[in-house]
C-alpha positions in Angstrom: 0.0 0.0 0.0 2.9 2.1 0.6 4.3 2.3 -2.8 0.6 3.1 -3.8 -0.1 6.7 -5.6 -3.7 7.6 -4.6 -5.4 10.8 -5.2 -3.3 11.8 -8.8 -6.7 13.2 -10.6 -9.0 15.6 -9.8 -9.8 16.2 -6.3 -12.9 17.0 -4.7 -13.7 18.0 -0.8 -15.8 15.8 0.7 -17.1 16.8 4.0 -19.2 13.6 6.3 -19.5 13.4 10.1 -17.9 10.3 11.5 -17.5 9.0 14.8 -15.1 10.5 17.1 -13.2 7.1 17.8 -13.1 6.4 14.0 -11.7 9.6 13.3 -9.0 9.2 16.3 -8.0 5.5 14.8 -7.0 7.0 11.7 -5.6 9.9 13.1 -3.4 7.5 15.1 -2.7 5.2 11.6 -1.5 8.0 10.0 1.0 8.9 13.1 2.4 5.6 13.3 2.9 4.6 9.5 3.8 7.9 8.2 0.6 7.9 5.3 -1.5 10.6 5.0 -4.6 10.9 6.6 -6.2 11.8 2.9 -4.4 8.5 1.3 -5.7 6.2 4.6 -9.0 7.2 3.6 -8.8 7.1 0.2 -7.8 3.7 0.0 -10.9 2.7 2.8 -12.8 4.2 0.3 -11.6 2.2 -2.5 -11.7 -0.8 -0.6 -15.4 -0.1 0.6 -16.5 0.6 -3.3 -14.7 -2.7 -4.7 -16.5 -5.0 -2.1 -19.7 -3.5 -2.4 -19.5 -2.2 -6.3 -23.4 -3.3 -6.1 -24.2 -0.7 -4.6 -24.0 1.7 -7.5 -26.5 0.0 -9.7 -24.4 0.2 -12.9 -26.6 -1.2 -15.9 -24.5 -3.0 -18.6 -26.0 -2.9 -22.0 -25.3 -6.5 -24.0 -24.8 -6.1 -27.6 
């Protein structure tokens, strides 16, 4: 994950409300591995999207 480059393209702000202890954990990630806090996310993010790609209802036209 290290030798990862996330965040290349365009980049947009995304402001949520999450909890406090959440928040702290990756605070604390960041600290210890040296990753930024935007790239920890990020890649949560990515993670989160590939396991659950279902959730965005993508319709695939067959030719």
């Amino acid at each position: 994950m290290k030798d990862q480059v996330h965040n290349q393209g365009e980049l947009k702000e995304l402001k949520v409300n999450i909890e406090a202890d959440v928040v702290e954990s990756f605070q604390h990630m960041a600290e210890n591995t040296g990753i930024a806090l935007d790239e920890l996310i990020v890649v949560a993010l990515k993670r989160f999207r590939a396991s659950h790609s279902d959730y965005e209802k993508k319709v695939f036209q067959v030719d």
